[in-house]
C-alpha positions as CSV (number, residue, x, y, z in Angstrom):
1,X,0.0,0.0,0.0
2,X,1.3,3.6,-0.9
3,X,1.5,6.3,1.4
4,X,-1.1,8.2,-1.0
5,X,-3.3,5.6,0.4
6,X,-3.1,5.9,3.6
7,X,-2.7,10.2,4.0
8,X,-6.4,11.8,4.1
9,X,-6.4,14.1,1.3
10,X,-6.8,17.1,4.1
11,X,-3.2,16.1,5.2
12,X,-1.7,15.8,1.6
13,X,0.0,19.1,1.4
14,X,1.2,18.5,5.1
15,X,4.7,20.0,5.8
16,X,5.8,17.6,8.3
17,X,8.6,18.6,10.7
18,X,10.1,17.2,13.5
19,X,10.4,18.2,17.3
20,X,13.6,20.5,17.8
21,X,13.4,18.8,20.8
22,X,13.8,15.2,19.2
23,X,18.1,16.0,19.2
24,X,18.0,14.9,15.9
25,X,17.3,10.9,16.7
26,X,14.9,10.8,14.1
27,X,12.5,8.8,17.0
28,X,9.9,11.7,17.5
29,X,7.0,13.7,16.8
30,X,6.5,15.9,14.1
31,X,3.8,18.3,13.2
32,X,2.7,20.2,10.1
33,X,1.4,23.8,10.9
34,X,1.2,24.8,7.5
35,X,-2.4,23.7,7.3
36,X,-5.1,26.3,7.4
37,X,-8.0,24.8,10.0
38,X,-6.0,21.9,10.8
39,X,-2.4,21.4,12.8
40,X,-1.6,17.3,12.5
41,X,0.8,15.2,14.8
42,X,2.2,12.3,14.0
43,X,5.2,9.5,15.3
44,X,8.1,10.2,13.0
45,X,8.7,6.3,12.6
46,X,5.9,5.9,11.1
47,X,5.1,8.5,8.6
48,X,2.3,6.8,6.5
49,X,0.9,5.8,10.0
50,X,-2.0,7.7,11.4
51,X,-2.1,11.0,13.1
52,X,-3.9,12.6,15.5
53,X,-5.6,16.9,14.2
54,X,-5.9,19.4,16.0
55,X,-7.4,22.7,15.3
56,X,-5.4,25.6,16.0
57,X,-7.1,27.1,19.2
58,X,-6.8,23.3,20.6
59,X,-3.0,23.1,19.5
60,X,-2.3,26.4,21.0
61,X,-4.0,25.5,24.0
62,X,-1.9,21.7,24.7
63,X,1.3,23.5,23.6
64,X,0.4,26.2,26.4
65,X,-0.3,23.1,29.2
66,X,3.0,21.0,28.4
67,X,5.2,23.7,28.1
């Protein structure tokens, strides 16, 4: 199966990047905030895996409480 098959098409112009906190391990998150009503997380190991959405006022909001 293709990753085409497995990305929604709302997350196919996703421009994924990884955690600045990952130390360049490559075993992370990464997010894609490039999306206008949408901000998507996913594991960096698995790229065509799922991933979790978020809209913006809820992303702000999580980043706010774990930092």
């Amino acid at each position: 199966m293709t990753e085409d098959r497995l990305t929604p098409p709302a997350l196919a112009e996703a421009a994924w990047r990884t955690s600045s906190y990952s130390g360049g391990q490559g075993e992370c998150v990464e997010v894609a905030p490039n999306l206008p009503h949408l901000v998507p997380v996913r594991d960096s190991t698995r790229p065509a895996g799922p991933a979790i959405t978020f809209g913006h006022d809820a992303w702000r909001a999580f980043i706010s409480d774990v930092a």
